[in-house]
C-alpha positions as CSV (number, residue, x, y, z in Angstrom):
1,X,1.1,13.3,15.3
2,X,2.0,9.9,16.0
3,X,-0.6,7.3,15.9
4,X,1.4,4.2,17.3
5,X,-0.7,1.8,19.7
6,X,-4.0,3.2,19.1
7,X,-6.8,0.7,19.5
8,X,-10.2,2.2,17.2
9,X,-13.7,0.9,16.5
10,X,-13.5,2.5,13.0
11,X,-10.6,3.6,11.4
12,X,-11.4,5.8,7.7
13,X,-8.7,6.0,5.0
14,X,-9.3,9.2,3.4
15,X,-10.3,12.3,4.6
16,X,-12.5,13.5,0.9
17,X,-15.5,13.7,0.2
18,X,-16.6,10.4,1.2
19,X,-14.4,9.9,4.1
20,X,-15.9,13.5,5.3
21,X,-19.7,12.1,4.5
22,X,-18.8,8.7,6.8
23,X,-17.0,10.7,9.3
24,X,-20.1,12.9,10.2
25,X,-22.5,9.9,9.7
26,X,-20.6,7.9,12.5
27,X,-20.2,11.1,15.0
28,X,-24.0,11.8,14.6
29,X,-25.2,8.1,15.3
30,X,-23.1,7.9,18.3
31,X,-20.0,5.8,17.3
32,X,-16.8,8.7,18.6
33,X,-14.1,5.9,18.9
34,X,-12.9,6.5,15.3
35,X,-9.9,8.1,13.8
36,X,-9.2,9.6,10.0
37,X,-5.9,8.7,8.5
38,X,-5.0,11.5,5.2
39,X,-2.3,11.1,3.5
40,X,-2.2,14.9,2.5
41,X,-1.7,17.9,4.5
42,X,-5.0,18.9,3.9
43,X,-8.8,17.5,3.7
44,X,-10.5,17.7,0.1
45,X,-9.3,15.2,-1.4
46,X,-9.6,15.0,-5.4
47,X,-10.1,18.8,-5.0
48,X,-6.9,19.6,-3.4
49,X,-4.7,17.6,-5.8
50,X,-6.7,18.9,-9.0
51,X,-6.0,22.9,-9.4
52,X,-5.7,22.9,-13.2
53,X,-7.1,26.3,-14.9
54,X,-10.7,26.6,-15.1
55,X,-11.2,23.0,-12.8
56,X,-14.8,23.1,-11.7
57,X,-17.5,20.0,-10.8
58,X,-20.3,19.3,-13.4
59,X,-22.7,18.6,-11.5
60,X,-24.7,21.7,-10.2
61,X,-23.3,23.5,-7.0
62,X,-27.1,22.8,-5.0
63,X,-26.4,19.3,-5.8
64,X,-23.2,19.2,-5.1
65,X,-23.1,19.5,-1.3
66,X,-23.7,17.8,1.4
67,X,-27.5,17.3,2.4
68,X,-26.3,18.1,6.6
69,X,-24.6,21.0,5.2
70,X,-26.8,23.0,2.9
71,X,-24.6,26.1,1.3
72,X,-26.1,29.2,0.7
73,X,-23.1,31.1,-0.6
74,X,-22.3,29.1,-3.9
75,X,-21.1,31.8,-6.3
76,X,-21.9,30.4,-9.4
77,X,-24.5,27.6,-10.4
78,X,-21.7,25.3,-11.2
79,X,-18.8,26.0,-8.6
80,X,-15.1,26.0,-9.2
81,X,-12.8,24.2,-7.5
82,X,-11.2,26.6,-5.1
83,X,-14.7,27.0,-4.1
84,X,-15.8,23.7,-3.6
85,X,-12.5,23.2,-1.8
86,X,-13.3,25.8,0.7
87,X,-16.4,24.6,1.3
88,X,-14.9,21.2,1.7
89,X,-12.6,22.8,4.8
90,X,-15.5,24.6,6.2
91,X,-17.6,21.7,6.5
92,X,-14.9,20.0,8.5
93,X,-14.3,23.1,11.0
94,X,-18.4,22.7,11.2
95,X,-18.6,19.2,12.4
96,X,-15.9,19.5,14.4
97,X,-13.9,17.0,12.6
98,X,-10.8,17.8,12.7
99,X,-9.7,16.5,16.3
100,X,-10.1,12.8,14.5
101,X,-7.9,13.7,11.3
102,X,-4.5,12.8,11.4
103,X,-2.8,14.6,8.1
104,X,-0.4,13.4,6.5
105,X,-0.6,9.9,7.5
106,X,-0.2,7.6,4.8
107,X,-1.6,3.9,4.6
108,X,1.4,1.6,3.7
109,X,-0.7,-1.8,4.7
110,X,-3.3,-3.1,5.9
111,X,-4.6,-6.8,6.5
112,X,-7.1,-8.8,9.0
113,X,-5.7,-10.5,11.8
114,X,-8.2,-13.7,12.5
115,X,-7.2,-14.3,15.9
116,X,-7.1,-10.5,17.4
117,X,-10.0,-10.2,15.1
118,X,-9.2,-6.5,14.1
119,X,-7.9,-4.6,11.2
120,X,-4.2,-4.3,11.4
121,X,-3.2,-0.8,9.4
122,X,0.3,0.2,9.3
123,X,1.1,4.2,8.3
124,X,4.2,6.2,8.2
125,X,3.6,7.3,11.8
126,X,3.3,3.6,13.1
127,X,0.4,1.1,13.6
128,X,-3.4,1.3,14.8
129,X,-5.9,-1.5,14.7
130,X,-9.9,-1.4,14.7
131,X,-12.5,-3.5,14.2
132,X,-14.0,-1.7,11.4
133,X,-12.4,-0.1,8.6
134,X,-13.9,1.8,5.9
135,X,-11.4,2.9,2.9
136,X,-12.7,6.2,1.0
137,X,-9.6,6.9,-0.9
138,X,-11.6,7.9,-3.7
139,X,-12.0,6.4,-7.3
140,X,-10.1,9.2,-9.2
141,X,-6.7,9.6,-7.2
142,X,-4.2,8.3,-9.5
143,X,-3.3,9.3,-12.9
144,X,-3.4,7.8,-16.3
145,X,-0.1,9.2,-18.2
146,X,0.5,7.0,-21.4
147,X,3.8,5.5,-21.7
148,X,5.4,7.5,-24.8
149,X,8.6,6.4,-27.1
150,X,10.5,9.2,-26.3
151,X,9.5,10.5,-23.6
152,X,12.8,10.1,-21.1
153,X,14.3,12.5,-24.0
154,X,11.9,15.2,-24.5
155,X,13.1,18.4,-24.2
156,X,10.5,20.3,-22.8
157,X,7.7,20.4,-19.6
158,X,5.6,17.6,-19.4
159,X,2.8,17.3,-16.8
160,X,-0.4,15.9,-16.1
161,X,-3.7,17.9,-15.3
162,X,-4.2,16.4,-12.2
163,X,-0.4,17.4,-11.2
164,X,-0.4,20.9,-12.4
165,X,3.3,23.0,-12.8
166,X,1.9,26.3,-11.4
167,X,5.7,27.6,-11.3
168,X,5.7,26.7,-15.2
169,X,5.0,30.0,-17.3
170,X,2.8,28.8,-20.1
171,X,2.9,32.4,-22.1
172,X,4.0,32.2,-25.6
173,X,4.7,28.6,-25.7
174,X,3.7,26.2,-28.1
175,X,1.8,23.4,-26.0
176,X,0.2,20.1,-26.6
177,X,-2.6,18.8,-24.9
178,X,-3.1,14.9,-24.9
179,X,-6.4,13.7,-24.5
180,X,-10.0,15.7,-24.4
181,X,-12.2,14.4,-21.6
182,X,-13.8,16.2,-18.2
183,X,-10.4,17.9,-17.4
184,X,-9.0,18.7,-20.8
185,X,-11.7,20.3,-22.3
186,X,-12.1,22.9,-18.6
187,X,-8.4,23.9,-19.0
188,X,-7.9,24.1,-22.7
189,X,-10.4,27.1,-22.9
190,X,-8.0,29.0,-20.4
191,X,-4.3,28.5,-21.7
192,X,-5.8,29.1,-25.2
193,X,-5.4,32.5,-23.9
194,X,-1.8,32.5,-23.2
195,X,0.0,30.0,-25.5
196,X,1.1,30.7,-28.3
197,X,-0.4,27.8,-30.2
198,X,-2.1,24.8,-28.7
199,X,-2.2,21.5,-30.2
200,X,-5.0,19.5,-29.4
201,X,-4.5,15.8,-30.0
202,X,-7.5,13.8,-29.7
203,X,-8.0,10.0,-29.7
204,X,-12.0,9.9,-29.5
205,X,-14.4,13.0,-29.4
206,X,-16.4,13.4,-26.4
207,X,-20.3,14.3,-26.7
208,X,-20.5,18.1,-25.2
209,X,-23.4,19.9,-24.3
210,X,-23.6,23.4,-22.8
211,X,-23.3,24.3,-19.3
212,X,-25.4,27.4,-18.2
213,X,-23.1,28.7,-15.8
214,X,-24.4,31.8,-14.4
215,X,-23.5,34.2,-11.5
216,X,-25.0,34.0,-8.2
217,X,-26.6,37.2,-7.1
218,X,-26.4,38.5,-3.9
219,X,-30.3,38.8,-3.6
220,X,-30.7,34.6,-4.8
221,X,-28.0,33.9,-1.7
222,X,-29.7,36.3,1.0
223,X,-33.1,34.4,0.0
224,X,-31.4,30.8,0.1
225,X,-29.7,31.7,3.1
226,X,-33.4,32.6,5.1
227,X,-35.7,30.3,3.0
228,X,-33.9,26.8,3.5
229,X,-37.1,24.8,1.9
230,X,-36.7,27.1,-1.3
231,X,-32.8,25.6,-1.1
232,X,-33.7,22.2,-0.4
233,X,-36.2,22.3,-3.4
234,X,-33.7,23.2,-5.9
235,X,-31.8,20.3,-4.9
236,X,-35.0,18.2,-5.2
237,X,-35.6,19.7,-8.6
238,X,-31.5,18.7,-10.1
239,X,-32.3,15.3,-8.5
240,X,-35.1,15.1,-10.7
241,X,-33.3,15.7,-13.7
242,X,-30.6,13.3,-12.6
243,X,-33.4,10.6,-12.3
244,X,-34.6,11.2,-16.1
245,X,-30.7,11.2,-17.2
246,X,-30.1,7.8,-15.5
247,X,-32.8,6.3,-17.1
248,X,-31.7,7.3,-20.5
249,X,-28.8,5.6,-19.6
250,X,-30.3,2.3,-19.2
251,X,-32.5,2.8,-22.4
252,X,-30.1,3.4,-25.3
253,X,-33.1,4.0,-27.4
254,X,-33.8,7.3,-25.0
255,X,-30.5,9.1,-25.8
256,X,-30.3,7.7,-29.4
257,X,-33.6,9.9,-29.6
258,X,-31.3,13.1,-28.6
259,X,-29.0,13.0,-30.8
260,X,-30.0,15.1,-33.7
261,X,-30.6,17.6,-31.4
262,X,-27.5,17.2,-29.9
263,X,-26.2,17.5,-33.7
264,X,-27.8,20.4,-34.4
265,X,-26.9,22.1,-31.4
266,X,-23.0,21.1,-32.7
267,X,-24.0,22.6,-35.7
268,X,-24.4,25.7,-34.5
269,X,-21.3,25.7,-32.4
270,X,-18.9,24.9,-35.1
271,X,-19.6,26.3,-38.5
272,X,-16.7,24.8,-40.1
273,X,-17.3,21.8,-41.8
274,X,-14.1,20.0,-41.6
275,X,-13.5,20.9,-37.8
276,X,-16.8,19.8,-36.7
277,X,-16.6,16.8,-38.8
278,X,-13.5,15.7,-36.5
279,X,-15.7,16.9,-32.9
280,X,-18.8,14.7,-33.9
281,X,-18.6,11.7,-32.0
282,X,-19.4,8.2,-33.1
283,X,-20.9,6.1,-30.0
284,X,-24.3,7.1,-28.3
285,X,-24.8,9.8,-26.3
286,X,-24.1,8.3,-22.7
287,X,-21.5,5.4,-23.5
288,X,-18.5,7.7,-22.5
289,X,-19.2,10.4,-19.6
290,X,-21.2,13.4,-21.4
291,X,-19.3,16.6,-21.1
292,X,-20.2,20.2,-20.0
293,X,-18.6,23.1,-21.6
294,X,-19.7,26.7,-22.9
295,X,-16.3,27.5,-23.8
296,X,-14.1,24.5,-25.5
297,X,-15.8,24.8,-29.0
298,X,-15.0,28.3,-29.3
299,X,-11.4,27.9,-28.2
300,X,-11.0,25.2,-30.9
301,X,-12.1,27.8,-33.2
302,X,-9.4,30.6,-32.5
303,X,-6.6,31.0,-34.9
304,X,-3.7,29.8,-32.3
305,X,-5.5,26.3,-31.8
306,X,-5.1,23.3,-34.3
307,X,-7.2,20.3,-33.2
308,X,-5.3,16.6,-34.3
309,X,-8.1,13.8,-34.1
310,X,-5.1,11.4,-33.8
311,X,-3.7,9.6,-30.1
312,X,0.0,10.5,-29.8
313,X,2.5,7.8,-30.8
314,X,6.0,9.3,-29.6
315,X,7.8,12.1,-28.9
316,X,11.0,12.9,-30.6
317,X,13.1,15.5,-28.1
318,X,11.0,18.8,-28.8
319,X,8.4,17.4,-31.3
320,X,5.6,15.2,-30.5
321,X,4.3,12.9,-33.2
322,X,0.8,11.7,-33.9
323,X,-0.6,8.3,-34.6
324,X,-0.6,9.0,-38.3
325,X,2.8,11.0,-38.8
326,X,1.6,14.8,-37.6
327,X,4.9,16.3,-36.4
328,X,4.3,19.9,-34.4
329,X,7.6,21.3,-32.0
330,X,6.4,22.3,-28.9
331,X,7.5,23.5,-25.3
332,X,5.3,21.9,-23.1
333,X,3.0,18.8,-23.0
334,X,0.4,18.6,-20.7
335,X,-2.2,15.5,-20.0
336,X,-5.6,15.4,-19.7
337,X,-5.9,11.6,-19.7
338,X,-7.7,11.4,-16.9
339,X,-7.2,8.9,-13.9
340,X,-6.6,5.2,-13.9
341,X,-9.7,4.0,-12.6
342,X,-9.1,0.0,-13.4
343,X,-6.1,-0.1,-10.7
344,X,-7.2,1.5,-7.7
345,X,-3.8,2.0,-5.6
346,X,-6.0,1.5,-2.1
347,X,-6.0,-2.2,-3.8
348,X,-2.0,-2.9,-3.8
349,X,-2.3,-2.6,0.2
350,X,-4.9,-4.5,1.2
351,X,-4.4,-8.2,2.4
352,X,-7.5,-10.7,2.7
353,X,-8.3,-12.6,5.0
354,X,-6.3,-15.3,3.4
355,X,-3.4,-12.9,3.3
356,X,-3.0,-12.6,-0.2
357,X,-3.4,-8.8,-1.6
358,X,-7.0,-7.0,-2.9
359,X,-5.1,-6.4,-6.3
360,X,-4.5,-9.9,-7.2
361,X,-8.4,-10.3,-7.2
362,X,-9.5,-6.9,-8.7
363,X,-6.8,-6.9,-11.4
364,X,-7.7,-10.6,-12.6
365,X,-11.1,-10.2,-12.7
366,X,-11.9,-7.2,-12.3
367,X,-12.7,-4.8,-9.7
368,X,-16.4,-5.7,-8.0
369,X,-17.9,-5.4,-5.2
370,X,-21.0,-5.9,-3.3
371,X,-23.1,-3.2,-3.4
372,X,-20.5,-1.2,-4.2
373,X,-19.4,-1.7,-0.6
374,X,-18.2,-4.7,0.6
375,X,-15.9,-7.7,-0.9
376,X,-16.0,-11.2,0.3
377,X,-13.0,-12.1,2.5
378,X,-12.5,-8.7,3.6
379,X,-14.5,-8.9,7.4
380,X,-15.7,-5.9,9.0
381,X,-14.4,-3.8,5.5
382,X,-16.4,-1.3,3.7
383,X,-15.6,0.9,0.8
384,X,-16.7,4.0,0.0
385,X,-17.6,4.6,-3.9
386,X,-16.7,1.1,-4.6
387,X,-17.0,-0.6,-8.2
388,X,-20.7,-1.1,-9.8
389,X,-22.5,1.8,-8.0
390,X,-21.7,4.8,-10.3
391,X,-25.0,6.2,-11.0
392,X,-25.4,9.9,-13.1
393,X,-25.8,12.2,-9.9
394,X,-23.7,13.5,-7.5
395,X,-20.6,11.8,-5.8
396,X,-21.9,13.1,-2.4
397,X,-25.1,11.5,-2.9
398,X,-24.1,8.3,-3.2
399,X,-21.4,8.7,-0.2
400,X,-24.3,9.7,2.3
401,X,-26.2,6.4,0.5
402,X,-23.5,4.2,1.4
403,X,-22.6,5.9,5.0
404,X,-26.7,4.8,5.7
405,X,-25.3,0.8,4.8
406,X,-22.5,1.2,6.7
407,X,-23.3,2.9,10.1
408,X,-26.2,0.4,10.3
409,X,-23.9,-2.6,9.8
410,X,-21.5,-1.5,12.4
411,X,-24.9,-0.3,14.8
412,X,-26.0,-3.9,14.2
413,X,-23.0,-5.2,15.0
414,X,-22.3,-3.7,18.0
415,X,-26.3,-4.1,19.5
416,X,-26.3,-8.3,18.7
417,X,-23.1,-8.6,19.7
418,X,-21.4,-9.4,16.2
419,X,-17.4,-9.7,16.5
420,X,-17.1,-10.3,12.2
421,X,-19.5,-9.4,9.6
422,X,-18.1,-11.7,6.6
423,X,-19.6,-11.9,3.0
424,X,-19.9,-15.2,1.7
425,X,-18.5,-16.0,-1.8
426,X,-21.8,-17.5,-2.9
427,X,-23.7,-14.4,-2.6
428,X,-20.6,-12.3,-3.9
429,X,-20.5,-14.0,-7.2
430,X,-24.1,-14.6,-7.6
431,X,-24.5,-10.5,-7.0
432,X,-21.8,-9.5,-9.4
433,X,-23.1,-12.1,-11.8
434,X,-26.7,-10.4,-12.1
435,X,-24.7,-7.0,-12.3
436,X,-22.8,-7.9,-15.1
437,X,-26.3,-9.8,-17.0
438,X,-28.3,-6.6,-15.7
439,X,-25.7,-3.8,-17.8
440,X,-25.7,-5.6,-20.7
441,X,-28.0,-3.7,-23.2
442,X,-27.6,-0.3,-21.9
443,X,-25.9,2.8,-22.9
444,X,-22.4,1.8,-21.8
445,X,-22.2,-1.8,-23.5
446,X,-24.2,-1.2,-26.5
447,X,-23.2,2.6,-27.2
448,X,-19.9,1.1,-29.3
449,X,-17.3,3.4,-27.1
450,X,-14.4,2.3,-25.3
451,X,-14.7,4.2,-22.1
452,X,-13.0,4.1,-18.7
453,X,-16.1,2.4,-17.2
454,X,-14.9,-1.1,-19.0
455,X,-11.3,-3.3,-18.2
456,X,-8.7,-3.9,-20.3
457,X,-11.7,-7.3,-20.6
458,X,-14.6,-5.1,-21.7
459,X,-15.9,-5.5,-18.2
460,X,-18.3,-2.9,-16.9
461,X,-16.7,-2.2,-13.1
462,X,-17.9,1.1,-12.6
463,X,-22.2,1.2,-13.6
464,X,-25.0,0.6,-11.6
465,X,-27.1,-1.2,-13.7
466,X,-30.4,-0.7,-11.9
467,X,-32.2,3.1,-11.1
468,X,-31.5,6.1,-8.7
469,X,-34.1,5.2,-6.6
470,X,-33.2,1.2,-6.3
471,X,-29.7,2.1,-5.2
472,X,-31.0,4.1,-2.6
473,X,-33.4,1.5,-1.4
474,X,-30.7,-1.2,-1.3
475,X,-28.2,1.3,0.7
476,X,-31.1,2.5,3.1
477,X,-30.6,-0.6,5.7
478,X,-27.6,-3.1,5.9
479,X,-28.9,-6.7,4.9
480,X,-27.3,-8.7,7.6
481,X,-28.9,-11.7,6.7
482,X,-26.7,-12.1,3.7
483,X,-23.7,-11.9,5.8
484,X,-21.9,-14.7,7.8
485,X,-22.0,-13.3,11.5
486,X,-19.5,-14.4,14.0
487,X,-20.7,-13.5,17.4
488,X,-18.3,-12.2,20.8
């Protein structure tokens, strides 16, 4: 559909899980006058572009779900994607959403306008403007694919996990994987099946714990389904857990005090010395996201798989060669490197209020925000899942947090009459200042790791350096006396 000439109050970019958790928090306190542009042809977000083998959330399924739309009919404890996709959709239909979604409607640019005093956003079906804008594009949209030597010559299939060849037969092929984190280590246990051999070529090894996984029964759903408080205490109960977690996180000393358990438990998983010797990782517990898996330690233990503790340096037209000289032929290459976090794209089309772009700022210095939600010289602008406000819980949480901030800044706004909610630069650098003082000392500065939470400067862009509870205090109201107000 065409969206050219269209006047909103709110315009969302993104139609995931945090565009979805804004969306519903805006219809239910009133505000209608808002539109969702998706650049896709369906809703979901990172769980309609990832559909790798075995691609499931970590996080448990209770949990992971919205708290306005409880789900009864998880299948599993942990839920796979298609699942969580479907649920996704469902949730959509349910809050009758989709009469604000225009699909397939790509941002191109978007920048303030001081005089009109609204956001002007240009798509690939024309121009709308609104005096608020929130961008929930999502954190983990684009992919990080190394630049290889070689590459432009290599003879065979070469993909990234988060861009899956389904029409690409994987049966007795010789395949490399590149990279072990979240995504490597769900899909390797799955073509291990079919390949012929599997070269695993790892740069750093993860820390991996188990992940009960269990069936649902049809008896535990029936009772969730007519006992919603039973439900809702689950939830309360992961939360708990997520609580502890987080703390160990800002305490080093906590997770250094699990590690010979964790040791032991790796121990038992991999009785040969020499493999396990190259799977024990040498940072603290914490430092790089921890990892859930029943199934990838066993895989690296069948006869077809051959783990490489290297990075890759090149590939030579069918082979692919290893930091230190490991040649192995193969047919297909496939990455699990993740997504390039540092260099959100949303960035590259956002103009200031000076005019000049969001990137320049974010990829000098940095990405920050405040509060994980709004950046100096962007008025009336709100991001969702912004730098500095990853906490170890679920994404959905901290979406609903944020949507509390942000409906109450734009209910403000409209009841005293404010035309542009503006943060000052004082407060911005004195905010991210503190951030960066407060996350020095825990797990992900001191844990010696080089993870994806840190620039290319050793800046920590991603942490919350404070507690669960504390980020949910701070989000529960919007502090409008830190903001410069223009009034109508």
């Amino acid at each position: 559909m065409s969206v050219q000439g269209n006047d909103y109050q709110v315009v969302i970019v993104g139609c995931g899980l945090s565009g979805i958790a804004a969306a519903v928090k805006l219809k239910n306190s009133g505000i209608t006058n808002f539109t969702i542009l998706e650049k896709g042809d369906r809703v979901g977000g990172t769980w309609r572009d990832n559909t790798y083998p075995g691609c499931g959330c970590d996080v448990p399924s209770n949990l992971y779900s919205y708290s306005f739309s409880p789900n009864a009919n998880w299948n599993h404890t942990y839920a796979a994607q298609p699942e969580i996709l479907a649920y996704i959709e469902r949730t959509v239909n349910e809050m009758n959403l989709l009469p604000y979604i225009n699909m397939q409607t790509e941002l191109l640019e978007t920048g303030w306008n001081k005089t009109k005093r609204r956001w002007i956003v240009e798509t690939n079906k024309g121009t709308v403007s609104s005096k608020f804008i929130i961008f929930a594009a999502g954190p983990i949209t684009e992919p990080s694919i190394p630049e290889l030597p070689g590459a432009e010559s290599f003879t065979g299939e070469c993909f990234h996990s988060a861009r899956w060849n389904h029409d690409y037969d994987l049966k007795g092929k010789n395949v490399a994987v590149v990279g072990t984190g979240a995504s490597a280590i769900q899909f390797i246990p799955e073509i291990q099946r079919q390949v012929k051999n599997l070269y695993v070529f790892q740069r750093t090894a993860p820390w991996i714990f188990p992940k009960p996984n269990r069936k649902i029964s049809i008896a535990e759903k029936w009772l969730n389904k007519r006992t919603p408080v039973l439900q809702n205490m689950e939830r309360l109960s992961v939360e708990k857990i997520m609580l502890v977690v987080n703390y160990g996180l800002l305490h080093p000393w906590l997770m250094r005090a699990i590690e010979p358990a964790a040791k032991a438990m790796l121990r038992r998983s991999i009785p040969n010395k020499k493999l396990r010797k190259n799977v024990t990782p040498d940072f603290t517990i914490g430092c790089k996201r921890v990892l859930f898996s029943s199934h990838y330690y066993p895989a690296l233990r069948k006869k077809n798989v051959e783990l490489l503790p290297d990075a890759v340096k090149m590939l030579d037209k069918s082979v692919i060669v290893s930091a230190t000289g490991e040649r192995r032929e193969v047919d297909a290459v496939i990455f699990g490197t993740g997504f390039d976090v540092t260099h959100p794209p949303i960035a590259t089309r956002i103009r200031t209020g000076e005019g000049g772009l969001l990137s320049d700022n974010w990829w000098d210095d940095g990405p920050e925000a405040y509060l994980g939600t709004t950046f100096h010289d962007l008025p009336n602008a709100f991001f969702m899942v912004g730098p500095n406000i990853l906490v170890y819980s679920s994404f959905i949480g901290i979406a609903e947090w944020q949507t509390n901030y942000i409906v109450d800044a734009i209910k403000t706004a409209e009841k005293d009459n404010i035309e542009v909610i503006n943060l000052p630069v004082s407060i911005a650098k004195t905010y991210n200042r503190t951030v960066q003082n407060e996350l020095q000392g825990t797990v992900w500065t001191s844990g010696n790791c080089v993870s994806y939470y840190l620039d290319g400067n050793g800046k920590n862009f991603a942490s919350w350096p404070w507690t669960i509870p504390e980020l949910k205090e701070k989000l529960s109201r919007f502090d409008v006396e830190n903001y410069e107000l223009t009034y109508g």
